[in-house]
DRENDO-178294 format. One record per atom (N, C-alpha, C): atom name; x, y, z. Coordinates in nm, 2 decimals, always signed. Layout:
BEGIN
<r atome="CA" c1="X" c2="Y" c3="Z"/>
...
This chain:
BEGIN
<r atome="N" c1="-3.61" c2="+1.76" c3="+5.60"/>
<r atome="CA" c1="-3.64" c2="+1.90" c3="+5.56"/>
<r atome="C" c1="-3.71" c2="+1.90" c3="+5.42"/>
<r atome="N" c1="-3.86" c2="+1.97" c3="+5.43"/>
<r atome="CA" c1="-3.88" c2="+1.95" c3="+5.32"/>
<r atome="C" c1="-3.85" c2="+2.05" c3="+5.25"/>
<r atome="N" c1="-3.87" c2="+2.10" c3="+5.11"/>
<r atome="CA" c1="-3.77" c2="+2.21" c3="+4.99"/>
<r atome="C" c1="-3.86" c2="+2.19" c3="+4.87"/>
<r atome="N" c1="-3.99" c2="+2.26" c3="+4.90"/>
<r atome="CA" c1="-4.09" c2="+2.20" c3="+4.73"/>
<r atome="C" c1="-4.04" c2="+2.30" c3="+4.65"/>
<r atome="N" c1="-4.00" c2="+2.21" c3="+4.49"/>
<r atome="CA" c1="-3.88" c2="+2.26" c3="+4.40"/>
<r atome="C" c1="-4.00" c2="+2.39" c3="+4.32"/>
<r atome="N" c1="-4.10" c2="+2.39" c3="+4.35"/>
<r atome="CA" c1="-4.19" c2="+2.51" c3="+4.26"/>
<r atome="C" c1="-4.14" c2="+2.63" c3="+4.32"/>
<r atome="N" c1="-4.08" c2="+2.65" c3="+4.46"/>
<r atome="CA" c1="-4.05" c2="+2.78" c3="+4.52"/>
<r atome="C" c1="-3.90" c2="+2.83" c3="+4.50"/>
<r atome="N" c1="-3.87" c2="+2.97" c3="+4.54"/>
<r atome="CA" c1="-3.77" c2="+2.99" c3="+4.58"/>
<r atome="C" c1="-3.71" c2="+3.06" c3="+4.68"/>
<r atome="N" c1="-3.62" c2="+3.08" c3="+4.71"/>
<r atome="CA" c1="-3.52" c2="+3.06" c3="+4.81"/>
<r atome="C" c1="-3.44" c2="+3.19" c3="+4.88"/>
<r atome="N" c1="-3.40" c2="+3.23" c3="+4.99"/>
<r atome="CA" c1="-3.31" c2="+3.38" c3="+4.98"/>
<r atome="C" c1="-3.25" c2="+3.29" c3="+5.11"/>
<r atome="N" c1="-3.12" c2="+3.34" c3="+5.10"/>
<r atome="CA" c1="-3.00" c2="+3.31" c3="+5.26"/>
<r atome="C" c1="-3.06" c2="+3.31" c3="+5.38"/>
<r atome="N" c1="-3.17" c2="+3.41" c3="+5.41"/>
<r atome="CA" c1="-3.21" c2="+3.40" c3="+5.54"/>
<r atome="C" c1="-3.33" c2="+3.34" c3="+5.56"/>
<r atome="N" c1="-3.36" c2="+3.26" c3="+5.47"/>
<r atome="CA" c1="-3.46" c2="+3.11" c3="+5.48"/>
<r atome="C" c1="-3.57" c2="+3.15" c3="+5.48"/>
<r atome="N" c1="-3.66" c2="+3.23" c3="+5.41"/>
<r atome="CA" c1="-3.76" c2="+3.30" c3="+5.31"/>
<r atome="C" c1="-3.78" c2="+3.22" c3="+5.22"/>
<r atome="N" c1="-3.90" c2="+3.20" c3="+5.17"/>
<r atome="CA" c1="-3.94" c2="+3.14" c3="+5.08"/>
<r atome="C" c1="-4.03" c2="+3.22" c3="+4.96"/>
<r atome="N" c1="-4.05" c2="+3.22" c3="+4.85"/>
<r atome="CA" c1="-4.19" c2="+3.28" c3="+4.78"/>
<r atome="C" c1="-4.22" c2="+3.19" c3="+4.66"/>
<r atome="N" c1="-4.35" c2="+3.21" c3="+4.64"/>
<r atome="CA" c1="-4.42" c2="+3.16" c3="+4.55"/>
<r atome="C" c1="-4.45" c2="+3.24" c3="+4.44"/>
<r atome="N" c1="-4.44" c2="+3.23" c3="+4.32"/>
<r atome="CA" c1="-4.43" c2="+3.36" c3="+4.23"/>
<r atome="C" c1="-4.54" c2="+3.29" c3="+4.11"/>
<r atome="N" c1="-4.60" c2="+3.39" c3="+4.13"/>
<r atome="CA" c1="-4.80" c2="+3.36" c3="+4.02"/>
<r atome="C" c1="-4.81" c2="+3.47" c3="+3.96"/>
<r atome="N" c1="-4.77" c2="+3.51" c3="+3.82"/>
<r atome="CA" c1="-4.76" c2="+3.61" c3="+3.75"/>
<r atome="C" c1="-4.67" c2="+3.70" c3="+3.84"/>
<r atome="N" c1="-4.74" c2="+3.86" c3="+3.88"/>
<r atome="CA" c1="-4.71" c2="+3.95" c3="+3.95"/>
<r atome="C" c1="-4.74" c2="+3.95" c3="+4.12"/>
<r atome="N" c1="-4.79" c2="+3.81" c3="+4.14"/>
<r atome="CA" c1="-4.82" c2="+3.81" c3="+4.29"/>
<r atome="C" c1="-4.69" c2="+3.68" c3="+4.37"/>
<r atome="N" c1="-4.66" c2="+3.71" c3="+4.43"/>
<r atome="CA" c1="-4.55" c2="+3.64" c3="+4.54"/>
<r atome="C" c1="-4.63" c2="+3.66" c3="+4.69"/>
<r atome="N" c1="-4.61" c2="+3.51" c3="+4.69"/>
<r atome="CA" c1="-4.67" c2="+3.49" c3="+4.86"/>
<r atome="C" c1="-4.53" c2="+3.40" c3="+4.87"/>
<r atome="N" c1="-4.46" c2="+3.44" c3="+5.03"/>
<r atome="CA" c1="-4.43" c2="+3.42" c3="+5.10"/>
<r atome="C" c1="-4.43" c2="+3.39" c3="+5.24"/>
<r atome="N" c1="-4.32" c2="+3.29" c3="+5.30"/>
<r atome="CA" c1="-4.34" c2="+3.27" c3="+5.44"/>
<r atome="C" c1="-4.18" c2="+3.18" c3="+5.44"/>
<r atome="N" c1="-4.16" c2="+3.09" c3="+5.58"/>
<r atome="CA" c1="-4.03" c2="+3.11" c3="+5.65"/>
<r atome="C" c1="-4.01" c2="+2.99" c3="+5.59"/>
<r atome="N" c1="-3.88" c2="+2.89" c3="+5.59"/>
<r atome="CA" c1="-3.87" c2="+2.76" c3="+5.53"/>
<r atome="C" c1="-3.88" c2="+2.67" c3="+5.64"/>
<r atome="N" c1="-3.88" c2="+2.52" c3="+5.62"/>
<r atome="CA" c1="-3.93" c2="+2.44" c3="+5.70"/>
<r atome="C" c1="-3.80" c2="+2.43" c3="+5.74"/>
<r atome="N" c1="-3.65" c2="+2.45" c3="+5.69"/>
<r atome="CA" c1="-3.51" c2="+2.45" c3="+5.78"/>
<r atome="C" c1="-3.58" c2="+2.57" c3="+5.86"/>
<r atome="N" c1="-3.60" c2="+2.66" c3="+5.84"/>
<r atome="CA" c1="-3.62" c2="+2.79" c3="+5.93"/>
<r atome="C" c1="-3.69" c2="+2.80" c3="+6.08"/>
<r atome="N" c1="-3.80" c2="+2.71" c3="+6.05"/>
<r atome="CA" c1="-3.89" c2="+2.66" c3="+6.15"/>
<r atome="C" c1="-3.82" c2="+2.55" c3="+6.22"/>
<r atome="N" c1="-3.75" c2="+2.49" c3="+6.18"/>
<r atome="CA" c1="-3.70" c2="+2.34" c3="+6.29"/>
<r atome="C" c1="-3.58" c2="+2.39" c3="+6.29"/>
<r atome="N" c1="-3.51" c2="+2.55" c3="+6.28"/>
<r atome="CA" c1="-3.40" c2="+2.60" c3="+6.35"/>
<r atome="C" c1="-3.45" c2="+2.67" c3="+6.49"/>
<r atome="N" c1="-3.57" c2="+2.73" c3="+6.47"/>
<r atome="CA" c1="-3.65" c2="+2.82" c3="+6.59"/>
<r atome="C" c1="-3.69" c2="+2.72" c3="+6.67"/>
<r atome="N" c1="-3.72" c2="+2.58" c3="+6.59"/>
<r atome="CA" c1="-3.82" c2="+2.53" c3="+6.73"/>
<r atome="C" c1="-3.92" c2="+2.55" c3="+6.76"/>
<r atome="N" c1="-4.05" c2="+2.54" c3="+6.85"/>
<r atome="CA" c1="-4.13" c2="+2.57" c3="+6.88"/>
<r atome="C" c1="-4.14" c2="+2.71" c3="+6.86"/>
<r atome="N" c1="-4.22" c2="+2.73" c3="+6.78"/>
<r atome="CA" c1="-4.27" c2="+2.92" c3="+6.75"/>
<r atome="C" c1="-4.39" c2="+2.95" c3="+6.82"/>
<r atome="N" c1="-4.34" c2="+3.03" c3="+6.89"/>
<r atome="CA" c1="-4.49" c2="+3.07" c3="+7.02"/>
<r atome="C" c1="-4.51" c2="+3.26" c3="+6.99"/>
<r atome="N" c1="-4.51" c2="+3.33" c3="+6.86"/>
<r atome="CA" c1="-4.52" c2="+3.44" c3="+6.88"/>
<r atome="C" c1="-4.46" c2="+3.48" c3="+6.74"/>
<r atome="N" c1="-4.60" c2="+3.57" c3="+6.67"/>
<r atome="CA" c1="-4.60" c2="+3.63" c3="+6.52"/>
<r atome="C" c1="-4.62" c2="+3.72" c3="+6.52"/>
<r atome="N" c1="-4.54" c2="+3.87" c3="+6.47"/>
<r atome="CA" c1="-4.55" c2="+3.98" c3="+6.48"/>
<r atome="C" c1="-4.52" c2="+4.04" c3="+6.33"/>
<r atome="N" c1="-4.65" c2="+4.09" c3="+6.28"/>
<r atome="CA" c1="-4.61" c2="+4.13" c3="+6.17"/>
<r atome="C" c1="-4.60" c2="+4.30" c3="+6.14"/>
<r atome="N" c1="-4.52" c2="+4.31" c3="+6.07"/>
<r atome="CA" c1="-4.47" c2="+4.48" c3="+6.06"/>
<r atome="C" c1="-4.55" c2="+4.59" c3="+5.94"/>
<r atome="N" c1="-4.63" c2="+4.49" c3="+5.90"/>
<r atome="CA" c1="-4.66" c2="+4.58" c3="+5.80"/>
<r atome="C" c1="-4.78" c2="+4.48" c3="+5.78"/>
<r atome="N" c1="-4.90" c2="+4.57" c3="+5.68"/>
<r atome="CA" c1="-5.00" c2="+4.54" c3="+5.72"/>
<r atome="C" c1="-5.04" c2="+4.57" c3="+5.51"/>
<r atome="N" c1="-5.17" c2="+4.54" c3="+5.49"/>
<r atome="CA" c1="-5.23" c2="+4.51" c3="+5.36"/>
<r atome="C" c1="-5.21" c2="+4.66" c3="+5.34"/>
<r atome="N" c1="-5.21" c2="+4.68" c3="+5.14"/>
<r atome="CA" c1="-5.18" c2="+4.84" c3="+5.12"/>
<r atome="C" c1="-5.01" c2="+4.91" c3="+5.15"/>
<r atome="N" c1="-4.93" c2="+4.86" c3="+5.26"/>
<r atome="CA" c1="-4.83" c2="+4.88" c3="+5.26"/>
<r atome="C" c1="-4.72" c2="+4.86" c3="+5.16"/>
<r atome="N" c1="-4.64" c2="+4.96" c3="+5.12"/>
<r atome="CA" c1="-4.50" c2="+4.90" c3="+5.05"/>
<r atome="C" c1="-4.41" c2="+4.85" c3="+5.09"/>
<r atome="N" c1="-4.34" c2="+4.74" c3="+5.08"/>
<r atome="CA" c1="-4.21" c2="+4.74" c3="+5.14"/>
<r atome="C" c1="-4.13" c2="+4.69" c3="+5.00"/>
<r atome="N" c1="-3.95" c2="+4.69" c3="+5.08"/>
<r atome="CA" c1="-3.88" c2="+4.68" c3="+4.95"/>
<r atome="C" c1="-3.81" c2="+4.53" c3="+5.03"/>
<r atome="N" c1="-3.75" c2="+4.52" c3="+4.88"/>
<r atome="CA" c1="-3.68" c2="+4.36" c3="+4.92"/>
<r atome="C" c1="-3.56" c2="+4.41" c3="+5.03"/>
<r atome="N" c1="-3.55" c2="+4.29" c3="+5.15"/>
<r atome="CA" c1="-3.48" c2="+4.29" c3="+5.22"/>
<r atome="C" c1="-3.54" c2="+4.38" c3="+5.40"/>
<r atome="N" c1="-3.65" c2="+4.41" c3="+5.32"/>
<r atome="CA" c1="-3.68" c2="+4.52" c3="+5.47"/>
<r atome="C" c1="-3.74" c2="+4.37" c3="+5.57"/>
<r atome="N" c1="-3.72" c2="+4.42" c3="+5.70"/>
<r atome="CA" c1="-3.75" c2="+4.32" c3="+5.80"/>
<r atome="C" c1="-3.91" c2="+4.35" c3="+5.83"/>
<r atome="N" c1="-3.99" c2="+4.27" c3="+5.76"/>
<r atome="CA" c1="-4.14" c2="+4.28" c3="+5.77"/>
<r atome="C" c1="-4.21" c2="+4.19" c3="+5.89"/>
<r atome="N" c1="-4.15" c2="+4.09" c3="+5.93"/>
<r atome="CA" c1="-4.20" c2="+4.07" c3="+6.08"/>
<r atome="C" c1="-4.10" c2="+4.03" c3="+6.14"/>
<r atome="N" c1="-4.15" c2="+4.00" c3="+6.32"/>
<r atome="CA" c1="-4.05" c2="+3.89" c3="+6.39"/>
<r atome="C" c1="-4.10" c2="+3.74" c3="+6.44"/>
<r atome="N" c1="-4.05" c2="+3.65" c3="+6.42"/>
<r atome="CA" c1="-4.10" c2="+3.52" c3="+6.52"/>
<r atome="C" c1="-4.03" c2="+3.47" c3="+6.61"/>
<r atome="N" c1="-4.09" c2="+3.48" c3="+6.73"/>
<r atome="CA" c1="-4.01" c2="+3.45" c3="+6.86"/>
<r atome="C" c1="-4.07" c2="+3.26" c3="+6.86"/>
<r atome="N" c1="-3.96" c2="+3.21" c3="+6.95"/>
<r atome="CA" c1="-3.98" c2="+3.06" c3="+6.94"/>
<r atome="C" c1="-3.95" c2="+3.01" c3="+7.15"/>
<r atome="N" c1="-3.92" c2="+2.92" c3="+7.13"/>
<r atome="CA" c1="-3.92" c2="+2.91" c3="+7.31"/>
<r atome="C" c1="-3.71" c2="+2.90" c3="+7.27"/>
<r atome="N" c1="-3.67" c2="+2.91" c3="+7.17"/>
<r atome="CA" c1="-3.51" c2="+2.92" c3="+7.16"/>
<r atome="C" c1="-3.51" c2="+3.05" c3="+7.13"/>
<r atome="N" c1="-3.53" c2="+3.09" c3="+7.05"/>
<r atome="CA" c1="-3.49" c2="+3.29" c3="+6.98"/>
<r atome="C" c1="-3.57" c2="+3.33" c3="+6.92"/>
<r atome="N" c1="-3.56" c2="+3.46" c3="+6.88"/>
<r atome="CA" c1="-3.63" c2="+3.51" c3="+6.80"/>
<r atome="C" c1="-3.56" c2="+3.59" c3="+6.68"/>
<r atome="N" c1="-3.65" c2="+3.57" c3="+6.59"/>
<r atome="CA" c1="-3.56" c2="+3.64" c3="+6.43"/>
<r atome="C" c1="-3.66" c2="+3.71" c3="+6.32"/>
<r atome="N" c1="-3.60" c2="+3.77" c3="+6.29"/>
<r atome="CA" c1="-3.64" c2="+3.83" c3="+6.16"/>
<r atome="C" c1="-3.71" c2="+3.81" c3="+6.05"/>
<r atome="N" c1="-3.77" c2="+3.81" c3="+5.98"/>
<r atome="CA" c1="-3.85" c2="+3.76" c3="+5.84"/>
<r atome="C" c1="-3.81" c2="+3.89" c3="+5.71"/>
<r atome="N" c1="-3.72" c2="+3.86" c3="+5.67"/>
<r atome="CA" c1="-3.70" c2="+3.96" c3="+5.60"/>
<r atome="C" c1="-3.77" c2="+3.93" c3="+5.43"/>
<r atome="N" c1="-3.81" c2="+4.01" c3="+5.34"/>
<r atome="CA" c1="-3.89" c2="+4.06" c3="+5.23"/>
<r atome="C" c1="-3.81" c2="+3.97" c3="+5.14"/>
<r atome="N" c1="-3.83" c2="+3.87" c3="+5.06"/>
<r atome="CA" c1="-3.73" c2="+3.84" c3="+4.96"/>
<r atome="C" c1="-3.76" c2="+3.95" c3="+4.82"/>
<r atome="N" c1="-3.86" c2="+4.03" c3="+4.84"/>
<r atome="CA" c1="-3.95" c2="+4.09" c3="+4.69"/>
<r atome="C" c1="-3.98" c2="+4.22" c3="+4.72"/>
<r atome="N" c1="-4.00" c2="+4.32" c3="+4.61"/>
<r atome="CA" c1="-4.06" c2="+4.43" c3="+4.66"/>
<r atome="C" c1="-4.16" c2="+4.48" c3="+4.60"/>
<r atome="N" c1="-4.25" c2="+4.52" c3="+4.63"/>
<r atome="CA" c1="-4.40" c2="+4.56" c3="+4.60"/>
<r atome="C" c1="-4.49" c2="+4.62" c3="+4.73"/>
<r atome="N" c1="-4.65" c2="+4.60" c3="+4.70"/>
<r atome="CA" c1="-4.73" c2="+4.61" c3="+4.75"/>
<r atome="C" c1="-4.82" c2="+4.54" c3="+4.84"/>
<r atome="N" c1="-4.79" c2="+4.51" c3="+4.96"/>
<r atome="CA" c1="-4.89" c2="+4.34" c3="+5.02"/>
<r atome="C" c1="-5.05" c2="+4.40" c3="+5.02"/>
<r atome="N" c1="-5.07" c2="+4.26" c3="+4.95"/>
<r atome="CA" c1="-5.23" c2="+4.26" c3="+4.94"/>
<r atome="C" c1="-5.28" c2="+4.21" c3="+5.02"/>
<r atome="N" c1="-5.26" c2="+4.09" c3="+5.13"/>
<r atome="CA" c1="-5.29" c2="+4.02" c3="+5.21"/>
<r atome="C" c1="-5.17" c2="+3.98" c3="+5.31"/>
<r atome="N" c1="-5.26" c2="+3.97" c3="+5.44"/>
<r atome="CA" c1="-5.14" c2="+3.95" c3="+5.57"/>
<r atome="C" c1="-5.21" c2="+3.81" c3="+5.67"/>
<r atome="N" c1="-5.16" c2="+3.73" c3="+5.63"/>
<r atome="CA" c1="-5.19" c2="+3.58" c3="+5.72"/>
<r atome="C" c1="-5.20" c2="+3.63" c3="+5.86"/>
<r atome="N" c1="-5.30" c2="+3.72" c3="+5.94"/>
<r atome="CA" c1="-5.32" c2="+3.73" c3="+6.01"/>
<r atome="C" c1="-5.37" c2="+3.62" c3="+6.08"/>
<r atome="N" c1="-5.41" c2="+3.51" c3="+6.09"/>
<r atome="CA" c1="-5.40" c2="+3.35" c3="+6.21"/>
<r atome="C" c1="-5.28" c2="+3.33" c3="+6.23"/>
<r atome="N" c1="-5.17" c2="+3.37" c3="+6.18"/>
<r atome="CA" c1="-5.04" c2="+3.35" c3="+6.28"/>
<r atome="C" c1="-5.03" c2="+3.40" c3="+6.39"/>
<r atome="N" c1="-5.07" c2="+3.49" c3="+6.40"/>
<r atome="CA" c1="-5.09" c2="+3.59" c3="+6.53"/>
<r atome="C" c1="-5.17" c2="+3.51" c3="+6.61"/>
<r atome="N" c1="-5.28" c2="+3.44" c3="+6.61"/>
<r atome="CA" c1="-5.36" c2="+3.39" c3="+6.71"/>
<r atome="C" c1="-5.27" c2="+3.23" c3="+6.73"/>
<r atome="N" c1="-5.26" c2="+3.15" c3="+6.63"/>
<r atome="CA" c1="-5.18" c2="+3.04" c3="+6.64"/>
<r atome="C" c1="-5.06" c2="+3.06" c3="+6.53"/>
<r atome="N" c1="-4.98" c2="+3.08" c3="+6.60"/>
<r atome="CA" c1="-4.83" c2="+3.09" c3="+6.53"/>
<r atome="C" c1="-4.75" c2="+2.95" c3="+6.53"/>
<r atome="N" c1="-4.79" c2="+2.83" c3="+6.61"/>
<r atome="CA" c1="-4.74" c2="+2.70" c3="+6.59"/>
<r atome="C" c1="-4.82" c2="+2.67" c3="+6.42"/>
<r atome="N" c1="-4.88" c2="+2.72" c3="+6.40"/>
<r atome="CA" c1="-4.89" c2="+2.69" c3="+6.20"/>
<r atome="C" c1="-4.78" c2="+2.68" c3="+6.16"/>
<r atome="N" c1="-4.68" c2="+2.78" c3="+6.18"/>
<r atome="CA" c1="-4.53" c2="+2.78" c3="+6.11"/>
<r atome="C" c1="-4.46" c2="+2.65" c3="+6.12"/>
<r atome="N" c1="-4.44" c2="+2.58" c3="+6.25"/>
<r atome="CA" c1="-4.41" c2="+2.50" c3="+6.26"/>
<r atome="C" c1="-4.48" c2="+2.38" c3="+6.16"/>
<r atome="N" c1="-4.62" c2="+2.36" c3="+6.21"/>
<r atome="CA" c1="-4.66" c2="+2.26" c3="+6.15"/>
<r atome="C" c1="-4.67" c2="+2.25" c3="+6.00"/>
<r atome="N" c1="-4.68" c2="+2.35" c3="+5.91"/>
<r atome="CA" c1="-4.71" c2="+2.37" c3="+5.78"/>
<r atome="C" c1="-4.67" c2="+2.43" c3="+5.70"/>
<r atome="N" c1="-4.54" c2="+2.48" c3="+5.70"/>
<r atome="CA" c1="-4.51" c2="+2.62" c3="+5.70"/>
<r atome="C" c1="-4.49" c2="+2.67" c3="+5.56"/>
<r atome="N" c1="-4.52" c2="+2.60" c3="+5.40"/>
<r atome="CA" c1="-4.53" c2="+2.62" c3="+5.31"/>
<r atome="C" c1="-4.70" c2="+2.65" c3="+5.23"/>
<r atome="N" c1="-4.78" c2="+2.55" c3="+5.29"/>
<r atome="CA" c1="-4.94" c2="+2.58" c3="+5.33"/>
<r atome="C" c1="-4.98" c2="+2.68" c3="+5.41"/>
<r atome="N" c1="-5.08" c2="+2.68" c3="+5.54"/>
<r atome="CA" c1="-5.11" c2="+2.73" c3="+5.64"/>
<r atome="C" c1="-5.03" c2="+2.85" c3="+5.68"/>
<r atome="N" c1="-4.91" c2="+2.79" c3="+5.68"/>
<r atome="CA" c1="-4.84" c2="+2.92" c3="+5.75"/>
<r atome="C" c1="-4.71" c2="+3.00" c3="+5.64"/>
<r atome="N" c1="-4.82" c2="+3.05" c3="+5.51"/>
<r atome="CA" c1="-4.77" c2="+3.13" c3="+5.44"/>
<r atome="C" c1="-4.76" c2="+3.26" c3="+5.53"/>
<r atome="N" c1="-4.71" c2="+3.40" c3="+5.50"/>
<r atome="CA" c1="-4.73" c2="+3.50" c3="+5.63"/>
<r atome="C" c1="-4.76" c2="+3.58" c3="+5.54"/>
<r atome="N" c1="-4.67" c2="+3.65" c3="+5.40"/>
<r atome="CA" c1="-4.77" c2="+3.74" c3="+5.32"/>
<r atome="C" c1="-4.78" c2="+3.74" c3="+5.17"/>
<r atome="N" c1="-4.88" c2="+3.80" c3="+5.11"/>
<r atome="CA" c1="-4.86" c2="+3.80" c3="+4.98"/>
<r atome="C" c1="-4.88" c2="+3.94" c3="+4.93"/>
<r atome="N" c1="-4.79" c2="+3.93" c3="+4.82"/>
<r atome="CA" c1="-4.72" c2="+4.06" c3="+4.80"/>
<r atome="C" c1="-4.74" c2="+4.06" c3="+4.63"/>
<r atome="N" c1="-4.84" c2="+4.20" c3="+4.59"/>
<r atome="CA" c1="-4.82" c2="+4.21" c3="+4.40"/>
<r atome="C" c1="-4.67" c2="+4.29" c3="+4.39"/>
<r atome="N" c1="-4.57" c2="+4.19" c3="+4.37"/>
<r atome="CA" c1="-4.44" c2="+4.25" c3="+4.28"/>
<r atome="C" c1="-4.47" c2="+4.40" c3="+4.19"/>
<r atome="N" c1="-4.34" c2="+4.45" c3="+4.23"/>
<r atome="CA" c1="-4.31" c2="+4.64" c3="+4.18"/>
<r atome="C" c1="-4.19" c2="+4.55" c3="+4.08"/>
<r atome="N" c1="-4.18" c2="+4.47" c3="+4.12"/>
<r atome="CA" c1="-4.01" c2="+4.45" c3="+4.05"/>
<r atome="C" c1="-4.01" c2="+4.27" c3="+4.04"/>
<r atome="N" c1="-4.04" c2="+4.20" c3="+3.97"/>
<r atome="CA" c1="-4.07" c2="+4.05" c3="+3.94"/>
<r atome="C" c1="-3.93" c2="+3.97" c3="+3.90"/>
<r atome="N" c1="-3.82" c2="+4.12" c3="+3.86"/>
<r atome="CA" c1="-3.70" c2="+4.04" c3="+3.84"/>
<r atome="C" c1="-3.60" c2="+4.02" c3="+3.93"/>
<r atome="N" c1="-3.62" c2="+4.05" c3="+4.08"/>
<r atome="CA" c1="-3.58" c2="+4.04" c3="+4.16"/>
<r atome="C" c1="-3.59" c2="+3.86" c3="+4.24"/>
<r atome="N" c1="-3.69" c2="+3.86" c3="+4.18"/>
<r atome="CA" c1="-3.69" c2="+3.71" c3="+4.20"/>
<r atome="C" c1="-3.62" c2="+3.56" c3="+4.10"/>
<r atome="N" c1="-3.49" c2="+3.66" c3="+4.03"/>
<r atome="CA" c1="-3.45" c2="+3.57" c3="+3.95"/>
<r atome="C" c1="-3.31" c2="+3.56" c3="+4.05"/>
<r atome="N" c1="-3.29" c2="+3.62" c3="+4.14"/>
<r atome="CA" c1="-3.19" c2="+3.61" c3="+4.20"/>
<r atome="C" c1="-3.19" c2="+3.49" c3="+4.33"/>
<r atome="N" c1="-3.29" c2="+3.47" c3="+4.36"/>
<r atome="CA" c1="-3.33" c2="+3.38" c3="+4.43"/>
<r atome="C" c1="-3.29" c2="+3.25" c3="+4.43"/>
<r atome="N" c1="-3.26" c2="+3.17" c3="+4.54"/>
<r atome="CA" c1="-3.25" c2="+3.06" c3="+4.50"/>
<r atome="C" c1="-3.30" c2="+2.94" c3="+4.50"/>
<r atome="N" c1="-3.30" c2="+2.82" c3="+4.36"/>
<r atome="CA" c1="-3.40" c2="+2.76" c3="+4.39"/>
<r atome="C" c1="-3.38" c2="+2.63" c3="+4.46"/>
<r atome="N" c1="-3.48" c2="+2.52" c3="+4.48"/>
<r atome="CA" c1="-3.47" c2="+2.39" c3="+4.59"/>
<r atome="C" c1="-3.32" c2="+2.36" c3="+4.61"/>
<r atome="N" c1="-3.31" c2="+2.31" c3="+4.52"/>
<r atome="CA" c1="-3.13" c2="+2.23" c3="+4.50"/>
<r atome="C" c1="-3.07" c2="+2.32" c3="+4.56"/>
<r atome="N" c1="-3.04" c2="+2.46" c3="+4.49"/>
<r atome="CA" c1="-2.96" c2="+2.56" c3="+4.58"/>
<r atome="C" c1="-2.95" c2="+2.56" c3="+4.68"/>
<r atome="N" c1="-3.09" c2="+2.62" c3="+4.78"/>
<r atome="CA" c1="-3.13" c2="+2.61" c3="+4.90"/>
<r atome="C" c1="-3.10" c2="+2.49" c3="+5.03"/>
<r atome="N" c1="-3.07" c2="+2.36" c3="+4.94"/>
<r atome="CA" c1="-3.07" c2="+2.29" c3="+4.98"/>
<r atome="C" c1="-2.95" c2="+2.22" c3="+5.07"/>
<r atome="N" c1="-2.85" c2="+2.25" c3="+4.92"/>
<r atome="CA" c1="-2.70" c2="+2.25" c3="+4.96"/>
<r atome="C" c1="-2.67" c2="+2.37" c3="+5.01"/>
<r atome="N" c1="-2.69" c2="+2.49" c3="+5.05"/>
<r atome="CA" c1="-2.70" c2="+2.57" c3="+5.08"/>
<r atome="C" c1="-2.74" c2="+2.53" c3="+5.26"/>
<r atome="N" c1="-2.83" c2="+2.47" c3="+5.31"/>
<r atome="CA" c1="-2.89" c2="+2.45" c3="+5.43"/>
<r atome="C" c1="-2.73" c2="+2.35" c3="+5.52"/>
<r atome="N" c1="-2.77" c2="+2.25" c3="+5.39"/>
<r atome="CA" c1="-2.66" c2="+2.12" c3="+5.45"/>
<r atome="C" c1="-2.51" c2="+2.20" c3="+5.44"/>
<r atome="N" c1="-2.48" c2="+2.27" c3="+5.41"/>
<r atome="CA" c1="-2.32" c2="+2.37" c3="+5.41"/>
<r atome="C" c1="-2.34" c2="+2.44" c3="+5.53"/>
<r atome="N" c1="-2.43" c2="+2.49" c3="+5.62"/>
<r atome="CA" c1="-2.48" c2="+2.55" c3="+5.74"/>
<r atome="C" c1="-2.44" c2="+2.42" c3="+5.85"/>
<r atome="N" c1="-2.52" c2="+2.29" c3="+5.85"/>
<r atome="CA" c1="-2.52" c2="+2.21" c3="+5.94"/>
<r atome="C" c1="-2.39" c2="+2.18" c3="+5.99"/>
């Protein structure tokens, strides 16, 4: 499992990247090799939209289940990794590159102190197994 220590972390296996006031986000590589094969990207919200931390902003169906992608942040999305939707096995293959899903200018930047980071996440994953 990979866990690159620059990002951080929330319980339902969200990731974000935090660059001043902009957070780009997407699922973690435990998240992806919990689903399995991901055949199907649905995103709930689109550029210009608000959402708040925690709101369920897409779904990804896999050939095992389908789940949730919930907001680790709240703000404004500027951009929506729309090629998930045409190839959604990105998640699988890359899923901290390629298959970021959105990025979001933070309303609230200290919400992401709550977060957790690599190490946390980590032992956090393996306490799961």
């Amino acid at each position: 499992m990979k866990t690159p220590d620059e990002l951080k972390y929330q319980e339902t296996d969200e990731w974000v990247m935090i660059e001043g006031k902009q957070a780009t986000m997407g699922i973690s590589d435990y998240a992806q090799g919990q689903l399995s094969d991901i055949v199907f990207v649905e995103f709930d919200f689109e550029a210009d939209d608000e959402i708040k931390a925690g709101d369920i902003i897409a779904t990804i169906e896999s050939v095992k289940a389908a789940g949730d992608v919930i907001s680790p942040v709240s703000g404004k999305i500027i951009e929506v990794n729309e090629k998930l939707t045409e190839e959604p096995e990105t998640l699988n293959k890359d899923p901290y590159g390629d298959g970021w899903m959105y990025k979001i200018e933070m309303s609230n930047p200290s919400e992401a102190d709550s977060l957790m980071s690599a190490e946390e996440y980590e032992k956090y994953c393996s306490d799961r197994d």
